[in-house]
N, C-alpha and C positions, 0 to 999 in steps of 0.2 A: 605469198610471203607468210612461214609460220609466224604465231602470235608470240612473240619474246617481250621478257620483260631484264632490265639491267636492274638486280635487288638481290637484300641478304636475305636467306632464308635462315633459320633455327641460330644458329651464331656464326654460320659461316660469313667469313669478312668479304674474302674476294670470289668472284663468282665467276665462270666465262660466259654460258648462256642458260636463261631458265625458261621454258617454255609451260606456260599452264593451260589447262583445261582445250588442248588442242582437240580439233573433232575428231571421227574416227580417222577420214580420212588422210588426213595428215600424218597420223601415226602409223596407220599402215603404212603407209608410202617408206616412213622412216624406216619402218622396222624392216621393209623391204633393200633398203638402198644400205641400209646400215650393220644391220642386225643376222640378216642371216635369212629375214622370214621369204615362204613363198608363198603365192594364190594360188589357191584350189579355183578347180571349174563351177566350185558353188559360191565363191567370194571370198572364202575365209581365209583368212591370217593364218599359217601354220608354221611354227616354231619346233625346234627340236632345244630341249633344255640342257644337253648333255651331260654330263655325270651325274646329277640327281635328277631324278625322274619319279620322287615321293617326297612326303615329307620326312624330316629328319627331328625327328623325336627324344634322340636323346642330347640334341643339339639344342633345344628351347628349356630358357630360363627365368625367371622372374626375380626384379632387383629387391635382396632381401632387407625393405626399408622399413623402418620402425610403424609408420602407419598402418601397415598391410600385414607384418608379418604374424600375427595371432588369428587372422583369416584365411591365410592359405593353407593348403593341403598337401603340406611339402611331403613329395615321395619320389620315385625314381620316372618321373615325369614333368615335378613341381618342380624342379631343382632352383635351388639359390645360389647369386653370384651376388658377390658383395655390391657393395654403392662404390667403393675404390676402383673396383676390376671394369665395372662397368661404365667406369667415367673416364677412366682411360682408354676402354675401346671406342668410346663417345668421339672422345678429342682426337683419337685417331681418325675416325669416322670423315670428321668436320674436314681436317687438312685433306684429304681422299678427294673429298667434294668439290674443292675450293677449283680446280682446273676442268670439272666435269662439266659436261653439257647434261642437264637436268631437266625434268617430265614431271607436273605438278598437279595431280588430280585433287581439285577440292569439291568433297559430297560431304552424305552422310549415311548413318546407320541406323536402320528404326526406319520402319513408316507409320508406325506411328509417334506424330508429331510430340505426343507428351514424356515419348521416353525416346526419344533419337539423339542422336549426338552428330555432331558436327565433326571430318575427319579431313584431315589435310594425305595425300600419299605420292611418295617424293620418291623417284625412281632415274637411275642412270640407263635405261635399256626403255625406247619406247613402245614396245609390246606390254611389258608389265604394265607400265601407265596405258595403254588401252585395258588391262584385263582389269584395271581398280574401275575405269569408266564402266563397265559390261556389268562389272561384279557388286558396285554396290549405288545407293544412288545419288542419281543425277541433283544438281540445285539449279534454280532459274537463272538465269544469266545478272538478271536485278541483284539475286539477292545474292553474288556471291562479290561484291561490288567490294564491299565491307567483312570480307570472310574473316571470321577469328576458330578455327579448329578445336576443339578440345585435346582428339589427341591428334598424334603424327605418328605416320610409319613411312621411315626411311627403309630402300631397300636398293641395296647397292651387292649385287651379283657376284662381279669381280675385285672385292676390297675381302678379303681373307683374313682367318684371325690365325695367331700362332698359339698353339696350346699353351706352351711352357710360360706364355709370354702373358697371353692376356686370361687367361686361367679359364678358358674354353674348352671341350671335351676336343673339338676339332676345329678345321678351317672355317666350317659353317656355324651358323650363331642365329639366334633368334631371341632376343632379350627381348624383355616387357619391364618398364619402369612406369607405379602409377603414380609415382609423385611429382616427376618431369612431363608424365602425361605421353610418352616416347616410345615407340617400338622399333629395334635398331636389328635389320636381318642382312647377313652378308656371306660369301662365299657359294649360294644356290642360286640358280636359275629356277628354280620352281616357285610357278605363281600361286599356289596352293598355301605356300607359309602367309602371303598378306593376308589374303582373307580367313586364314583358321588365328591367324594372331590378333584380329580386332574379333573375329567370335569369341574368342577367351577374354579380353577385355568386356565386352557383352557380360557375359557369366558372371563377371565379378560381381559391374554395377547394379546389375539389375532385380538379383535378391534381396537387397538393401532396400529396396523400391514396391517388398511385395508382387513382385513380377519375376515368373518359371521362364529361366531362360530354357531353348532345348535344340539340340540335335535333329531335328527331323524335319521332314517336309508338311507340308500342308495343301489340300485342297476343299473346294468346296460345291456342293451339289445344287439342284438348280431350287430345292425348298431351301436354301443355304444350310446345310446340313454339313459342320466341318466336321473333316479328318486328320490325323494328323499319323506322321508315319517316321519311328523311329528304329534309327539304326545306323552303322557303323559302313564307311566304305566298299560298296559292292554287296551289301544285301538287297538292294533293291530301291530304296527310299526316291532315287530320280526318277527311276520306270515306273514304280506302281504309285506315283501319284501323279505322274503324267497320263492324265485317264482321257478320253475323250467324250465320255460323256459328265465329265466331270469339271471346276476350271482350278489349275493351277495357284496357290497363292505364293508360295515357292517351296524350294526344293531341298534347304537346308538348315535353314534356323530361324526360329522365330524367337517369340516372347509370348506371355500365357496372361493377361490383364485379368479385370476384375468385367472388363467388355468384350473380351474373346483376345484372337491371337493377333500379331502382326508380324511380315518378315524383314529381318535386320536388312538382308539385300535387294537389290535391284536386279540380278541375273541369277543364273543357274550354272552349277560345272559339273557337267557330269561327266561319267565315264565314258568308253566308247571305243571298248575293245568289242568285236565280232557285233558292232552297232548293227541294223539293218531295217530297210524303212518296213517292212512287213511287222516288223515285233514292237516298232517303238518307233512309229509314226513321226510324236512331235518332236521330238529330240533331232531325226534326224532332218526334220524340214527346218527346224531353226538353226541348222548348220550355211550361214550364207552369210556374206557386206557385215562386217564387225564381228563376225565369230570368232574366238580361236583356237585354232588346236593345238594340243601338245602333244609332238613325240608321235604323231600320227604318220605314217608313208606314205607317202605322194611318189606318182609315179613322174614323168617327163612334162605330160600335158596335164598335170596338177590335180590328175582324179586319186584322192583318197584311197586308201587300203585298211578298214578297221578291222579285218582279220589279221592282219600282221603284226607280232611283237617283238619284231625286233629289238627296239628302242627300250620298249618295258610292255607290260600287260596293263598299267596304271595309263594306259593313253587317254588325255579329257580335250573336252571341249568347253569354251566359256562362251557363255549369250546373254544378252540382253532377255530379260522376262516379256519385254514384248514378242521376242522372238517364237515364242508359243502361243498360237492361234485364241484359244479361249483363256488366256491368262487374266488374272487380276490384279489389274495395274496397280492399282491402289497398296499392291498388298497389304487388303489388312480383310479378317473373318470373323465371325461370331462363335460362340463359344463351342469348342469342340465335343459332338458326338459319341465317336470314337476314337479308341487309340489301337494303332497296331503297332506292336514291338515286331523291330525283322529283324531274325538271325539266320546267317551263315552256316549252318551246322555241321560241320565235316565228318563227324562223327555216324550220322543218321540213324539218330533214335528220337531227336525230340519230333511232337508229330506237324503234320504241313499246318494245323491251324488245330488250336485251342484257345478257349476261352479263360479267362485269370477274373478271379476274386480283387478287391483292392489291395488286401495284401497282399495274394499274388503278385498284382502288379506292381504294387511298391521294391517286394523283394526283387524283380525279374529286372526292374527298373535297374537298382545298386549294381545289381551284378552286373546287367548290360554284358550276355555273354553271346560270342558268335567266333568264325574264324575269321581270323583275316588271310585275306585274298592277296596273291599274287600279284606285287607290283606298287601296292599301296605305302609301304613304307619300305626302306632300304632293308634290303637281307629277306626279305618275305618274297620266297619264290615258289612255294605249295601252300595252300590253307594250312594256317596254325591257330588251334583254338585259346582264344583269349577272353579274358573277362575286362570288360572298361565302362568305366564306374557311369552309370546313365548315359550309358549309349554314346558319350561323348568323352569318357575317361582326360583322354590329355587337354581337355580344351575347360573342363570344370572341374577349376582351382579352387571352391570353396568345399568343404566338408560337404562331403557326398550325401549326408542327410539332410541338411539345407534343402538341397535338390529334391529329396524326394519327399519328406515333407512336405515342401510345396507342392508336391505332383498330389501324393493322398487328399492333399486337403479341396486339391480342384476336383478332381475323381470325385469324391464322397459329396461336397456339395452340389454338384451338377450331374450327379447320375449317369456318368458315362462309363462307356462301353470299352473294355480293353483287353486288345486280342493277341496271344503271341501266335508270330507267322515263320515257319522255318522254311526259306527261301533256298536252302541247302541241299542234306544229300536225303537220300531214300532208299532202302534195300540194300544197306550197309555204308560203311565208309567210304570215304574218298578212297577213290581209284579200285572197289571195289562195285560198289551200287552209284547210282546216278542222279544229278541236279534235278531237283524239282523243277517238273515243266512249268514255264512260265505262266502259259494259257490255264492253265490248273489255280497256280497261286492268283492270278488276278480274276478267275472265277470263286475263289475261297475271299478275298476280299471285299469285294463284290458285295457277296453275298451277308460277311458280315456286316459292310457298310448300310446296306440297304434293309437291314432289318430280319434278314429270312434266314439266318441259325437261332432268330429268338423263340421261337414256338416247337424247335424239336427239341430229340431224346441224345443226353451226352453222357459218356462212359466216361471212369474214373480213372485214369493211366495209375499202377499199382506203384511207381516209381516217384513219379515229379508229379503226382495228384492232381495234372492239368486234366481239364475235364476238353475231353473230343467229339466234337456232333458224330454220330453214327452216319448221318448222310450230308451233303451239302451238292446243290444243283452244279449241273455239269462239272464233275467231279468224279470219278471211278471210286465209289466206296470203299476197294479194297485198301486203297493208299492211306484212308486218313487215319487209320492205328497203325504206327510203323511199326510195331510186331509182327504184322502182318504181311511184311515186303521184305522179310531178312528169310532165305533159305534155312537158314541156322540158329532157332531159338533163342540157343545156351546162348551163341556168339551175340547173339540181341540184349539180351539180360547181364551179361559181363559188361555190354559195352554201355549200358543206359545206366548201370551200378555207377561205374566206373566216373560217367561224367557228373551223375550226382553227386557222386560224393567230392569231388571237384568243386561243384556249387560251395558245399560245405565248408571245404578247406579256404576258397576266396572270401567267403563271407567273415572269417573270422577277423578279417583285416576291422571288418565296423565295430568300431566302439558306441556303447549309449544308443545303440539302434532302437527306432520305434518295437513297440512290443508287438504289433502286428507282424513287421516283417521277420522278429526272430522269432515267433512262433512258424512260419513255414520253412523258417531253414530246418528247425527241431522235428514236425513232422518229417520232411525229408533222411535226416538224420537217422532217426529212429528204424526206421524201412530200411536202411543200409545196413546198421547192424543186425 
């Protein structure tokens, strides 16, 4: 017998059934019998989301209310909707509810305890309500006796907005209100909007608080030696801090204290196109009993296909952080070592690994440039190189210097190490030259993590003045100056001019920027002309 309770929730009056904090397998079963979902032969829940199969970015909005609005970073990702528009899709919301059968995950965000928040997640489709259990965490059964949330995310799939009507770009909707405390998503099937919409709630609160929120993953080494690893979808950030001799703390967002990091969630989603257990071991063994896939092929007798993209090339998986063998349950680490920035580079001129100044780093930080990957967001079906503002553009809504001021000022006081890593292409462009081999780039990390680029010799790139170790172990030297992988010089020097000066043009968006970081946009500048 599921666990139901007869009660209102947010102000809905009349209600038919609400089921909370069911276990997994309950949900499974639902999402089986109900939903569409089937078993894989390794256990996992697999759903197909249909028509979105990314996030929808120009669909997410923030309620433009008098407390907030001299904090946000309204731009063609911050967008504002009035307190009207948004109160009417609200009340429409509420009536939607009132005949639904309802799925009620109460956790929270943060482990650590001094900055976590308390989150209610209220779902019509019981797959989602398993991917809020998987994806952020759990609370003891005692203590959820007396829950009070701070905030709520409603997400209701099949309640569609009318443009004309509730002054939405489209059917899909993704509002953020922080004065109601509310996050209101509808018309997607994709589980990726809950959890990237309490990450941007993260970002807000927690500058306020002296605490870096950030985009990346984190692990840490057995003298606990943390790293942390940032980047944008499909550069890497799952796999290469999925290390094995290393332990996961997680995989996508943390916080930066004045005591080291901690991660907002409780599981991991990664991607899990052309997955396979030779390349990425842990990933693919924590695919089993409460995983889920999205948009993945399943054949008759429920064996997986992640070479296949039918669906989309964005195919993920969600797991539990237990779900990886040397994980740290606790999620939480000491104060990080080093940083590696991963990009995408479609282009292939920036090189596989170079080392950054602090204002390198601050600069490389704002820009946060890479491509995105095929799949990741609606209409992106070949890499297209993008700049997003700390590695997390759409998700940090406060003035992009906030963010990195915080970043310089932990760099400079703790002496850390910060590396950018092009996870991209080599010996020219996309669809001309080719993806840096894996086993390359997790030997170049490696190696910076472990201390062994600090005692050689590094050359000056004449372009983006990132300095390049001349060798690095198990490495082919000839790769790590990508001048030296293009057949075609000129076409090297046109194409490395070319995204430089790109740098240039995106930077100018900053106003009142530190003077560190405008002094390496102006170097760079200077070389172009």
């Amino acid at each position: 017998m599921y666990n139901t309770k007869e009660s209102s929730i947010l102000e809905v009056q009349k209600l038919s059934k609400v089921y909370y904090n069911l276990s997994i397998k309950e949900l499974m079963d639902i999402a089986v019998k109900k939903e569409g979902g089937k078993i894989t032969t390794d256990g996992a829940l697999c759903i197909n989301t249909g028509k979105y199969t990314g996030r929808s970015p120009n669909d997410r909005f923030i309620v433009d209310e008098d407390s907030v609005h001299k904090y946000i970073n309204w731009n063609k990702t911050n967008l504002p909707i009035s307190k009207e528009a948004f109160e009417g899709l609200y009340r429409k919301a509420l009536e939607y509810m009132e005949m639904k059968e309802l799925y009620v995950f109460d956790g929270f965000v943060g482990a650590d305890a001094n900055y976590r928040i308390p989150i209610r997640v209220i779902n019509e489709f019981a797959y989602q309500n398993l991917f809020a259990q998987q994806m952020f965490i759990k609370g003891q059964k005692e203590k959820l006796e007396n829950f009070a949330p701070e905030f709520t995310v409603v997400a209701l799939p099949d309640f569609k907005a009318i443009p004309e009507v509730d002054g939405t770009n489209s059917e899909v909707f993704i509002i953020i209100s922080f004065e109601k405390k509310l996050v209101l998503i509808g018309g997607t099937k994709y589980s990726g909007e809950i959890k990237k919409s309490i990450f941007t709630v993260m970002n807000y609160l927690l500058p306020f608080k002296k605490v870096l929120p950030m985009h990346c993953s984190a692990n840490v080494g057995e003298d606990g030696d943390v790293t942390l690893f940032f980047g944008l979808s499909g550069t890497g950030k799952t796999t290469l801090s999925a290390d094995d001799n290393r332990r996961l703390i997680g995989d996508d967002e943390h916080g930066w204290t004045d005591h080291g990091v901690f991660n907002f969630e409780g599981g991991c989603y990664a991607k899990c196109i052309n997955l396979s257990q030779k390349q990425e071991p842990q990933i693919w063994n924590a695919i089993k009993e409460g995983a889920i896939l999205e948009n993945v092929v399943i054949d008759e007798e429920g064996r997986p296909d992640y070479s296949d993209d039918c669906y989309t090339e964005n195919t993920r998986v969600a797991f539990p952080v237990e779900h990886i063998e040397n994980a740290v349950l606790e999620g939480r680490g000491g104060i990080p070592k080093t940083i590696i920035f991963l990009t995408a580079d479609a282009t292939g001129v920036l090189p596989p690994i170079s080392k950054l100044t602090k204002e390198q780093a601050m600069y490389h930080f704002m820009s946060g440039y890479t491509s995105k990957l095929a799949g990741t967001e609606r209409g992106i079906v070949e890499p297209t190189a993008t700049f997003s503002t700390c590695f997390g553009g759409p998700f940090m809504i406060l003035k992009p210097q906030v963010y990195a001021e915080l970043l310089g000022e932990k760099i400079e006081q703790y002496n850390v190490d910060v590396f950018l890593v092009n996870t991209g292409w080599t010996g020219g462009t996309y669809g001309k030259g080719s993806r840096m081999k894996l086993k390359y780039t997790r030997s170049m990390v490696r190696a910076a993590i472990e201390g062994r680029l600090d005692q050689i010799s590094y050359v000056t790139d004449p372009i983006f003045k990132l300095q390049i170790p001349i060798v690095c172990p198990e490495v082919p030297s000839n790769i790590l100056n990508p001048s030296n992988t293009w057949g075609d010089i000129r076409e090297y020097k046109e194409k490395a001019t070319a995204l430089a000066y790109s740098f240039h043009e995106n930077f100018k968006q900053f106003k009142s920027v530190s003077e560190e970081a405008e002094k390496v946009d102006q170097e760079r500048l200077l070389k172009i002309l």
